[in-house]
N, C-alpha and C positions, 0 to 999 in steps of 0.2 A: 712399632717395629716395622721396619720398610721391607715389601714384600721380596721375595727373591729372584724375582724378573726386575728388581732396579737395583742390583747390588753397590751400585757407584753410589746412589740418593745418598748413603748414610757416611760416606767415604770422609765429608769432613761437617759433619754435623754440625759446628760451631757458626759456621755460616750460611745456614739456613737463611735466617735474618738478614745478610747483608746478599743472598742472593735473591732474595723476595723481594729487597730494594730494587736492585738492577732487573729485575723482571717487569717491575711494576714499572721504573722508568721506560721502556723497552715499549709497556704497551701503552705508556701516557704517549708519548712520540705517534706511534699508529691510530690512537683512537683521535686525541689529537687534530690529526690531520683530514679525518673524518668529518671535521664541522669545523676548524680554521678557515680554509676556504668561503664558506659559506657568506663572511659579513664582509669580505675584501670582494666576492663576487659584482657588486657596482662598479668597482672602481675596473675589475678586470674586464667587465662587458666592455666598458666605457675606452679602456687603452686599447685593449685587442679587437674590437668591434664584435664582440660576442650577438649571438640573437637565445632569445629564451630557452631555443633548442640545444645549444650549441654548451649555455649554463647549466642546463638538467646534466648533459654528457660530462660536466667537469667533475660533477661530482656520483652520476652515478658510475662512468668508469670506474673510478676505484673501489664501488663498493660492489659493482657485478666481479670482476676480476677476482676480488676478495671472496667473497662467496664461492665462487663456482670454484674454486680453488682450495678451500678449507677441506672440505672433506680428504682430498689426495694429500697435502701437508701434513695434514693430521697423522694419516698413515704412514707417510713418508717418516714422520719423526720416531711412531713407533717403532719403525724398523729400523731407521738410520741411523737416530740419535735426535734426542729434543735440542741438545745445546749446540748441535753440527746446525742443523735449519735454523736454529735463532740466529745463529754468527751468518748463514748466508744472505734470511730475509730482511739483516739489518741493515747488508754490505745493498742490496739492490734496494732497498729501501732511502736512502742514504744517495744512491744513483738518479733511483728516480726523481726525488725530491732536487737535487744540481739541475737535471733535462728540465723539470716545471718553471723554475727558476731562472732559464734563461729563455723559456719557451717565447715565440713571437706569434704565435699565428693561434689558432681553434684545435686546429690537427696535432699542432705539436704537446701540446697543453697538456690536451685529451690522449694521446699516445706517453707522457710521462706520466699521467696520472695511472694506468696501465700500467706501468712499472713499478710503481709505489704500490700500486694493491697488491703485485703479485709478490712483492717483502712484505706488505703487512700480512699475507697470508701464509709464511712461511712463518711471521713473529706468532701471531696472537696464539696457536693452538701450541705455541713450544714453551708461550709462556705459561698456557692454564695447565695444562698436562701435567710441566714440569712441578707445577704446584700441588697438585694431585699427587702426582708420585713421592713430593720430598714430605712433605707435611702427614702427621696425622692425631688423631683425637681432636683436643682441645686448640692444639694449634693448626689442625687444620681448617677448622670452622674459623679461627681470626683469620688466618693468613684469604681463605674465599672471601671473608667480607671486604679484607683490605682491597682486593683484587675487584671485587663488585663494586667499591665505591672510587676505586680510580676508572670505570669504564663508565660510570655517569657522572662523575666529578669532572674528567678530563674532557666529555663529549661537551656540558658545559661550559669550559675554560678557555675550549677553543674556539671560541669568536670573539672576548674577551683582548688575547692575545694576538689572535689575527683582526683587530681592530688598530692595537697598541701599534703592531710593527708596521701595519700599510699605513698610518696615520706619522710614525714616527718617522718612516725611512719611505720602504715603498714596496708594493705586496709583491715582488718576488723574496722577500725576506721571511713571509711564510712559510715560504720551501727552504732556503737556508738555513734554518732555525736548526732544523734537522740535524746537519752536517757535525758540528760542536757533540751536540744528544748522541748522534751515533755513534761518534766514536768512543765513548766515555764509558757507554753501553757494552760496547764492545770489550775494553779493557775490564768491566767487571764480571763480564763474562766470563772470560780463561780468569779469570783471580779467584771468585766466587762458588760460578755456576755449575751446580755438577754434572754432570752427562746422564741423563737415563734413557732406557730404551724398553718396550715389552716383546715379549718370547711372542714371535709368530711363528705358529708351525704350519699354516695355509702356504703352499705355492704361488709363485704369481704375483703380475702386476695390473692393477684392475686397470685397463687403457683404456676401453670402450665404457666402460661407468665415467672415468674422466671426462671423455667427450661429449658423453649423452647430457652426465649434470652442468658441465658448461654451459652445451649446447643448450641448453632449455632452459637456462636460468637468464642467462644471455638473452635469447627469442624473446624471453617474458617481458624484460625490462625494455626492450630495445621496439616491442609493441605498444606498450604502454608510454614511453616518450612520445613515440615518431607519429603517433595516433594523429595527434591535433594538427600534424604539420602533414604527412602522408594523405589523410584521409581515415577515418573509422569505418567505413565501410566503403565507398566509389572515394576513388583518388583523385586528391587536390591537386598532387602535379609527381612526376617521375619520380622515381628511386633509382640512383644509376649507382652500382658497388661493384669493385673487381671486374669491371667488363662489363656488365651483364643489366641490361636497364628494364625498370617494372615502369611500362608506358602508362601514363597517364591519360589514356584512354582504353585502359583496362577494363572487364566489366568488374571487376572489384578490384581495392587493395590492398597494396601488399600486408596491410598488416594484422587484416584475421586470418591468413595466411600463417602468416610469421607466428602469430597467437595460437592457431589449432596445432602448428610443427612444435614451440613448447609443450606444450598439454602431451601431445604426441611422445618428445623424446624424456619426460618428467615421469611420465606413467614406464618407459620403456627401462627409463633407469632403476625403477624399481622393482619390476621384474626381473630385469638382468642383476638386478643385488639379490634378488631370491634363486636365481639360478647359482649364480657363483657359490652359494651360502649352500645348495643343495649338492651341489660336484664338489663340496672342501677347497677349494679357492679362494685365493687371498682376495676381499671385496673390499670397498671403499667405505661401504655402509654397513656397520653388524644392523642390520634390522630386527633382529632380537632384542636390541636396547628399548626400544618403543611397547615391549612388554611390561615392563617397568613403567607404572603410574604416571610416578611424580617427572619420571625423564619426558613421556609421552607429554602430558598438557605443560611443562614448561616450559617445552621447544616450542610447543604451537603459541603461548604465553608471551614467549620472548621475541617469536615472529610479528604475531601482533602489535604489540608495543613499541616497536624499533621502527616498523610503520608512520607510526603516529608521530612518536619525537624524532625522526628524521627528517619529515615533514615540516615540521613547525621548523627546527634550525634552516630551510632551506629557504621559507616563504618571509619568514619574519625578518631579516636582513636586508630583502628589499622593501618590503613595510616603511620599515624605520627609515633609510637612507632617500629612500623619491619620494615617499610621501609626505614622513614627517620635518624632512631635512635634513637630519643628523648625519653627522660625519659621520666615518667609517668607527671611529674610536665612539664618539658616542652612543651609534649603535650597541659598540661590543659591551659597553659599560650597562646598558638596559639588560642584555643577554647574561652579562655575566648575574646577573641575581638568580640566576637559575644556579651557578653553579655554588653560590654563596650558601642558597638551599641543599642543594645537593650534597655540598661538603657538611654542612651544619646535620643533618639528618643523617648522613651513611655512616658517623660517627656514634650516633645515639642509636643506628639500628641493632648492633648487636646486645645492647642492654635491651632494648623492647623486643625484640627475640626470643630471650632469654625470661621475659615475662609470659606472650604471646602465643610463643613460636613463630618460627623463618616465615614461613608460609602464609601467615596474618600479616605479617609484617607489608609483605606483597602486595595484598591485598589492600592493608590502610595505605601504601604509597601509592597504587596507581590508583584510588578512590581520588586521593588529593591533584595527581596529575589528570584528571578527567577534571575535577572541579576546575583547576588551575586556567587549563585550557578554554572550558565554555567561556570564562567568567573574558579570558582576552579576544576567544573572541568577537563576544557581541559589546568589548569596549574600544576597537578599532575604527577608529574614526579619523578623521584628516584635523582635527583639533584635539585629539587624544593627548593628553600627559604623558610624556617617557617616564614621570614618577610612578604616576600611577599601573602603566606598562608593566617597571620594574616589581612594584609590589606581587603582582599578581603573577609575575613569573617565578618569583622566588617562593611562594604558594606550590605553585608545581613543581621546583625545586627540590623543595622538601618531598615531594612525592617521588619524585627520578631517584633521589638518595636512597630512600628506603627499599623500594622497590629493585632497583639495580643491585645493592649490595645482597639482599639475602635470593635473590632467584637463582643466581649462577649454583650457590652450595646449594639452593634446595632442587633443584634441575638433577644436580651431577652426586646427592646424597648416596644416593642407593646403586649406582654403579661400580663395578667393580675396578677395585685397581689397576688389574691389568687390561681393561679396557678402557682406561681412563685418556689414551691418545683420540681413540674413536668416539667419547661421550663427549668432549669438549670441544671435539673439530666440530660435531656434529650442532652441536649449542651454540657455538659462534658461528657459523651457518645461518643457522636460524636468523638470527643476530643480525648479520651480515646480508641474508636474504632481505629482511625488512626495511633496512635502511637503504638497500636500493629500489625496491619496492615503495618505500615512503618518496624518495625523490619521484617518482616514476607517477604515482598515485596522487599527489599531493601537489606536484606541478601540475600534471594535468586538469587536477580542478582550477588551479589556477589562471591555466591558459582559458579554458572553457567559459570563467570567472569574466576574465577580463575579454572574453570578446562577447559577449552579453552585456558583462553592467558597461565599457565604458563606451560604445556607441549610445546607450541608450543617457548616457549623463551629460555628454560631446550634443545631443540632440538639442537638450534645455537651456544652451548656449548660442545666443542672436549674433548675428553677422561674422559666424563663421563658414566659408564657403563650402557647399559639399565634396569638393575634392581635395581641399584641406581639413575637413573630417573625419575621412574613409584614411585619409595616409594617416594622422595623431593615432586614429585606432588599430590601424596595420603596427606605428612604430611604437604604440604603447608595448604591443602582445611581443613583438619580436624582443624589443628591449628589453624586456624584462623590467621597463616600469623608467628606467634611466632618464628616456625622453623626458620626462616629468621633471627631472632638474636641472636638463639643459636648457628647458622653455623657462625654465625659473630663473634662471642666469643669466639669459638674452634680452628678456624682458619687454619691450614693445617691438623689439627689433627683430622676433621669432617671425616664422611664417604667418602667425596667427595675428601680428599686426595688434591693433591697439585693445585687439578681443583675449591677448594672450592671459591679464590674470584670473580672467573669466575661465578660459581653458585649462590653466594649473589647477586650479579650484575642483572642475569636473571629474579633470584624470584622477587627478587622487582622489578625489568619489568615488568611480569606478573600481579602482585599483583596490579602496578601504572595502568595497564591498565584495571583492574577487577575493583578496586576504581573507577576510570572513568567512567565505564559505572555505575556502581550503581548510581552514585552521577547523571547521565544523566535519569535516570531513576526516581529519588525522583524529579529532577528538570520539569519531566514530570506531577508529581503532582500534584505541587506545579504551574506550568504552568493553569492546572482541577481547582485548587482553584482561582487562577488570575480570570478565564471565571466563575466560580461564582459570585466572587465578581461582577460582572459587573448586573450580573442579581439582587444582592442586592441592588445595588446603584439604578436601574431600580422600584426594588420592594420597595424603602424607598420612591422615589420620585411618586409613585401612590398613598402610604398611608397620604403622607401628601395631596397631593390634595384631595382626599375624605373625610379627616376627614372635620366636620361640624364645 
């Protein structure tokens, strides 16, 4: 029975089902878009003269945006309306996706991409909510799993399909893709989707939580990029934004700076969500949820995680395209075995659930994506198989299926329904957090990667001058690795002269070994999630013995 703070949820019951379709379309589009990008990124350095820095921004713009925005949406839709923010986050979603698509420059790209996270942040919590709210018992545990296995199935799919269209057409069709989905969405919306909303009886609109988790989620990611290129501690060269220029002859830079003002306004926003929660004001965060066990380590679970396999879709795309050669479609076709996994598993998790329990479930799937992950990658090498590639990502595969579809219902089990706007903004947050965090963490090893291994591989290479060695290794790290297929293309005719297939050989040496560690590195997170899950399974099995 639907509680009575969603009186509309039960209004036409019969299409439950066909609005869990259009939800679930709704967040394949957003999640989607989340890793589409990713395996067209060579082709889009390569048109728009992208540098490494400029790539990490394509994709973590939309996922900082998205984040620092989920918690206020969340709330927004309890009070407004779930299916009012889904029809708006679809309409700017749908905008931003047209601006990327005709985008020309770095600035513009990265400024649509900003647009699409702030629709996918108005979609994703109007879709879980709404799911929360319409659904319950037995079809609420299917209706979560279907919902968990389109947000690891479609993360999946979409390098696959952003392989297919920049291979077939040309990677602004990535973004158009969109256009057709949105609208479709849209129309099943008013046909389908019913309106709910929960009874808030707090005043107020939290502004300055807005700003502070913005602000600090933003800082964090925007440290962790700008780090290899700014400076990690004395600055490499200027910061100049809105006016205002951080000289590069600073005694430090700007970005433990930028690093200690996160930490700063992260801590701040949490106090100020316990002030608001103490004066009865409407807050952005119930931090009383984090009371709750199984909610407390599967956010921290789900942050983890999202680290890790963000990571990997962002590092492995250029892998496969500069070093191993593969087209863009190629690539997406090693990638997609992930989701071939993923779909194959997210379908059998709720029968081994059902065996198990949710929460083991978890746990065997991120066992398999930690295995998945070492096993690629200490097999990354410049002679590597895409066969073998794929085998071993579908290995992991299997692990994201599992793992994806039952954490979301075991995360959001024991919350209440009328808080279920604020458990799900709060849980894709998390989410959200970690996948810009994985670009952010995961680039950076790789930039760090590749200025270490490929001077030192560029060195074991005879009669190449050292002022054409200092620039391959400058245009390897900027590139993002691309120089590697343009010397492959050029062929004696490159700068590198008749030493050039000597020098493709090195770089992608370098490159196989910067991959490596990155992927060693996501697999360290993804390990942080593993030892959650354990405290989940720990904290499902207390709540069941206590309940009455």
């Amino acid at each position: 029975m639907t509680p009575p703070h969603d009186p509309e949820a039960t209004a036409r019951p019969d299409h439950r089902w066909r609005a869990l379709l259009v939800l679930a379309t709704a967040l394949s589009m957003i999640v989607i878009d989340g890793t589409i990008v990713s395996v067209a990124l060579p082709v889009i350095i390569d048109d728009l003269g992208l540098d490494l820095i400029d790539a990490q921004w394509v994709n973590a713009s939309y996922a900082v945006v998205f984040a620092a925005l989920l918690l206020t949406t969340g709330r927004l839709g309890d009070r407004l309306g779930r299916r009012k923010m889904l029809v708006i986050g679809v309409l700017l979603f749908t905008v931003g996706s047209l601006l990327a698509a005709v985008a020309g420059g770095a600035e513009a790209l990265i400024g649509a991409r900003v647009v699409q996270g702030l629709g996918g942040a108005l979609v994703l919590p109007a879709t879980l909510s709404t799911v929360n709210a319409t659904f319950r018992g037995k079809d609420r545990v299917t209706a979560f799993a279907i919902w968990g296995a389109v947000i690891s199935g479609m993360a999946a799919v979409g390098p696959l399909l952003g392989g297919w269209l920049t291979t077939s057409f040309t990677w602004p069709w990535i973004f158009l893709v969109n256009l057709p989905i949105g609208a479709l969405v849209l129309v099943g919306t008013f046909l389908w989707v019913p309106e709910t909303r929960a009874h808030i009886s707090e005043p107020g609109l939290d502004v300055v939580g807005l700003l502070l988790s913005a602000g600090g989620f933003g800082a964090l990611v925007f440290g962790l990029i700008e780090g290899q290129t700014l400076g990690w501690w004395t600055p490499d060269t200027a910061l100049s934004i809105f006016g205002l220029t951080w000289s590069a002859d600073a005694p430090v830079s700007v970005v433990p700076v930028v690093l200690a003002l996160a930490v700063i306004m992260l801590v701040g926003f949490v106090a100020w969500e316990r002030h608001r929660a103490r004066v009865g004001r409407s807050a952005l965060l119930d931090l009383s949820l984090f009371s709750i066990p199984t909610f407390r380590w599967g956010n921290l679970t789900a942050m983890t995680v999202a680290v890790g396999e963000f990571g990997i879709i962002f590092v492995l795309p250029l892998f496969l395209v500069n070093v191993l050669g593969l087209s863009t479609m190629g690539a997406g076709l090693v990638l997609a075995a992930m989701a071939l996994g993923a779909f194959f598993s997210g379908a059998m998790a709720r029968h081994l659930a059902a065996a198990v329990g949710a929460p083991m479930v978890v746990v065997i799937g991120l066992l398999l994506e930690v295995v998945g992950v070492i096993a690629v990658a200490f097999t990354v090498t410049p002679t590597t198989s895409a066969w073998l590639l794929a085998a071993l990502l579908a290995v992991y595969g299997l692990g994201l299926g599992l793992a994806s579809a039952q954490l979301t219902g075991t995360t959001l089990s024991e919350v209440p329904a009328e808080l279920s706007g604020q458990g799900s903004a709060t849980q894709s947050t998390a989410r959200q957090v970690g996948s810009a965090l994985g670009t952010a963490f995961v680039g950076a090893a790789l930039a760090v990667g590749l200025a270490t291994a490929v001077p030192a591989a560029i060195d074991e290479v005879a009669d190449v001058p050292a002022g054409v060695s200092e620039q391959l290794t400058t245009a390897t790290t900027d590139s993002a690795g691309s120089v590697i297929s343009e010397l492959r293309s050029e062929g004696t005719d490159s700068p590198a002269g008749d030493a050039t297939p000597q020098v493709v050989d090195a770089l992608s040496e370098g490159f196989a070994d910067a991959t490596r560690a990155s992927l060693l590195v996501a697999a360290a997170f993804l390990f942080l999630g593993l030892a959650g899950s354990g405290l989940v399974v720990r904290a499902s099995r207390r709540e069941v013995v206590t309940k009455p």
